[in-house]
N, C-alpha and C positions, 0 to 999 in steps of 0.2 A: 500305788505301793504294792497290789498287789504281784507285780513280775518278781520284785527283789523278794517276798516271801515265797516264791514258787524255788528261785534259786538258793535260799537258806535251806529250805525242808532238803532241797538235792544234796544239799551237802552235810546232812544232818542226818538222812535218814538212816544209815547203818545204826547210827549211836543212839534213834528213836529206839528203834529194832530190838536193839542188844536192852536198852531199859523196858522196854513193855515186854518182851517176852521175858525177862528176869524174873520183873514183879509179876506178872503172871502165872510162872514156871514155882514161886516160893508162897505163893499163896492158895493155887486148885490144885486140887489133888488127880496125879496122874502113877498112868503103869502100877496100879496097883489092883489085888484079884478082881473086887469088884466096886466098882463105883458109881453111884446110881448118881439123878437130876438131882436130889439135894444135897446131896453134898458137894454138888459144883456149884449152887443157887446160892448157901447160904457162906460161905466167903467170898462171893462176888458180891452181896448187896455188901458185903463189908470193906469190900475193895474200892465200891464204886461210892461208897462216901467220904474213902479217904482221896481218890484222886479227884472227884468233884469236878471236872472238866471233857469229860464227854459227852456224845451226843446221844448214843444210842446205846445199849448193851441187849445180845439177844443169845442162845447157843440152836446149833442147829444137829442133826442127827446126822450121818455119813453119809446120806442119800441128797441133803443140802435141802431137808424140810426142817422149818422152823419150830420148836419143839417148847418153847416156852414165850408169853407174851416181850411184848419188848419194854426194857426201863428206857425211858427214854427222857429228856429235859422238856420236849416238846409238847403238851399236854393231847394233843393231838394224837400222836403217835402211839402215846403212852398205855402199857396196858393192851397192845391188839399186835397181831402178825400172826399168832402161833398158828400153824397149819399152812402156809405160806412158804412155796418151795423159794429157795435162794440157789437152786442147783446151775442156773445159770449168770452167775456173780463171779466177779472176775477172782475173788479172794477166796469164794469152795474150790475152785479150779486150782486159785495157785495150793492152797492148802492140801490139797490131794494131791496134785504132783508131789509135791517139795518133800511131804509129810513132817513137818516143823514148823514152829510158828512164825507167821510170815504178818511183813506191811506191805499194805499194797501203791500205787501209785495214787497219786490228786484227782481226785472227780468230784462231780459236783452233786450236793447231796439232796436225794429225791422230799427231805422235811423241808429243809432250812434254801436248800438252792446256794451254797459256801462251799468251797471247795473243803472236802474233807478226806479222811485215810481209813483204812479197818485194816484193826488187826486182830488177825484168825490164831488164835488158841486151839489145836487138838487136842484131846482127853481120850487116851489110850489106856485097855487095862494090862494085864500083866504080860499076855500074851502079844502085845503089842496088837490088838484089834481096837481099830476106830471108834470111839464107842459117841463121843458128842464134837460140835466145835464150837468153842468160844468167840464170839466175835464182838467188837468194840468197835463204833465209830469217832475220831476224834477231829473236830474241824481244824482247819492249817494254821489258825489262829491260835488255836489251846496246846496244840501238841508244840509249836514255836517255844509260848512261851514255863513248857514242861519240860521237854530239851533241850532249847536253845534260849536260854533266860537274854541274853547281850543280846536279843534282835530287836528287830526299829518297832516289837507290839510292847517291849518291855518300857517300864516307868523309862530308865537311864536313857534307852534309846529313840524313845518319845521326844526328852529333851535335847538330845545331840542333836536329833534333825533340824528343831525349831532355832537350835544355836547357829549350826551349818547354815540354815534360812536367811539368819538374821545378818553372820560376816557377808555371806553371799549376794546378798542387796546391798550391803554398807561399801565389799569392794567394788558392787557395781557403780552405786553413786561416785568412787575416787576414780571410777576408768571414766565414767561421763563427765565429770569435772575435768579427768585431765584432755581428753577431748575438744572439751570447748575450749579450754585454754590454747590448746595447740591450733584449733582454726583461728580463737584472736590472734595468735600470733603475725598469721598471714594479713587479719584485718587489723593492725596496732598504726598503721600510718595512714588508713583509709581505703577506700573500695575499690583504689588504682594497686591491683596489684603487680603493676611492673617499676613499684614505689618498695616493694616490699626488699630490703635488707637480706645479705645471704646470714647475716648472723641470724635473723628472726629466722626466718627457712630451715636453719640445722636444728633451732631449738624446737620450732613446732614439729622437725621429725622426730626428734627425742621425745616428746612429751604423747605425740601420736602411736609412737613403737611403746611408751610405757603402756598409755591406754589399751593397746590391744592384747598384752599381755597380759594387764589384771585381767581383763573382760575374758581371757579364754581360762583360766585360770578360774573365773568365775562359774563358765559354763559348767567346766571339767566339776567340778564343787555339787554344784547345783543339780547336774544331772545324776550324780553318781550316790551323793549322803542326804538329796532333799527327794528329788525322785524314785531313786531308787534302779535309776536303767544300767547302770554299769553291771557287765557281768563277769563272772569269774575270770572264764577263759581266756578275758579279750587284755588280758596285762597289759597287750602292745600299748593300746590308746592311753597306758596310762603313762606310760614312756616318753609316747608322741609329744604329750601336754606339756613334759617337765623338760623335754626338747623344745617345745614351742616358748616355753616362758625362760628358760635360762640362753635360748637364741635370744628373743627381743634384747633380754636384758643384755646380753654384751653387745649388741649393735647398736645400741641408746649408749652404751660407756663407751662402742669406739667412734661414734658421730661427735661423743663431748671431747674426747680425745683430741680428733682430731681439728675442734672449735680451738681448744688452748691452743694446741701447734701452734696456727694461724693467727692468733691476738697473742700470743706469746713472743710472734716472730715480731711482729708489728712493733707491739709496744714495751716489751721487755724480756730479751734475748736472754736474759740471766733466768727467767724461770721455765723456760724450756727442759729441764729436769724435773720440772712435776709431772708435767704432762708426757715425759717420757715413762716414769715413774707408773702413770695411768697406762699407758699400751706393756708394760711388764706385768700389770696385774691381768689385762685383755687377755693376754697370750694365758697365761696361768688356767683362766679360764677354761681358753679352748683347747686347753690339753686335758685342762681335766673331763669337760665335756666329749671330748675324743678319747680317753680313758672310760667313760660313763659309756657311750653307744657301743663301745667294744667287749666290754663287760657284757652288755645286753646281748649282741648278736649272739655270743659263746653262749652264753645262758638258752638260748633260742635252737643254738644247732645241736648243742648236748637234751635238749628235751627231745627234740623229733627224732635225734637217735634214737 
């Protein structure tokens, strides 16, 4: 699961950004004459009880040495760094370029070994001189479910997967069912299959076109809200699938289609208007499926514009 959490945080992390540096920006005190370690120490232990979901909290001095122990969840951790350059960390770096407070990218973190984030708070006095930096680690798991509550670490989204899990087996059991029935069909008069009936033959392609439909229709399911591998970008594939399952589906209605024709003509020339009735609904179809792939292309040539 972890690929589909790497692509929420991508899509998340401006709006991480914009909440942690808010709540950060409205509770330490900044740009003001002078502002010494505790009064940036003692609204952070008050901060860091109301967000209850980070790993680390430390502030470091402009030079990117550690200037107070670390609070940390990890008892290990907890309480030790101060005097500990951090000057070469990807987040002093960006925080000195940018001069504002920044999230940095996913890596993986030197306590716990989880992919996690920091974000770096500067603490400027009036003069706009550096005077500390704040910095917060939050694992991809905590800061998901602080920003992004609908993701698959949330209660709701816990349960859509195991529901997506469960259609996703149950349509696979109707593709395997209809499967075996489509090879009885070849096997319904016995093992001689040049015994086998052209009627049984249209219906076991019918029944093998639907099975291939569920089942890709399954895959598409399976991979994308149980696994988690669908990715943003990739829309096309999700095109492809709804191409792939509304083809079967009208090549299974025009193979029944054209079964009635046939036992229509045979046996009762007067209901040859249903079956006509079926290839007018066929067509409807594939116009509007040629309406659908049309839509898509345009959609496709106005983005790369």
């Amino acid at each position: 699961m972890i690929i589909k959490e790497i692509q929420e945080y991508g899509e998340v992390r401006t709006k991480a950004r914009a909440y942690f540096c808010y709540t950060l920006g409205r509770n330490l005190p900044n740009k003001l004459p002078s502002v010494e370690l505790d009064d940036i120490i003692e609204p952070l232990k008050k901060l860091s009880q109301e967000m209850g979901n980070f790993d680390s909290i430390y502030i470091l001095d402009p030079l990117g040495i550690q200037v107070t122990n670390t609070v940390s969840i990890n008892p290990i951790y907890a309480r030790k760094g101060a005097g500990d350059s951090r000057s070469d960390r990807a987040y002093y770096y960006r925080t000195i370029k940018e001069n504002r407070c920044s999230i940095t990218d996913l890596y993986p973190s030197l306590m716990s070994n989880e992919l996690i984030v920091t974000i770096s708070y500067p603490i400027y006095n009036d003069k706009h001189e550096m005077l500390y930096i704040v910095c917060i680690d939050i694992s991809l798991e905590n800061i998901l479910k602080t920003v992004h509550p609908t993701s698959i670490d949330s209660v709701f989204g816990k349960v859509r997967k195991y529901a997506y899990g469960a259609f996703s087996f149950a349509l696979a059991a109707v593709a395997l069912l209809l499967f075996l029935q489509g090879i009885g069909q070849f096997l319904s008069n016995g093992v001689k299959f040049y015994n086998v009936s052209i009627k049984d033959m249209f219906e076991a392609t019918i029944l093998l076109t639907l099975s291939l439909a569920i089942f890709d229709l399954v895959r598409a399911i399976f991979e994308e809200e149980v696994l988690g591998s669908h990715k943003k970008h990739e829309d096309g594939d999700i095109h492809k699938t709804m191409v792939r399952f509304l083809g079967s589906i009208i090549i299974a209605l025009a193979i029944e289609s054209l079964m009635l024709v046939f036992k229509f003509a045979i046996t009762d020339s007067s209901k040859l208007l249903y079956a006509v009735y079926l290839i007018g609904g066929i067509s409807v179809l594939l116009v509007s499926l040629s309406i659908y792939l049309n839509a898509i292309n345009n959609s496709s040539k106005s983005e790369s514009e």
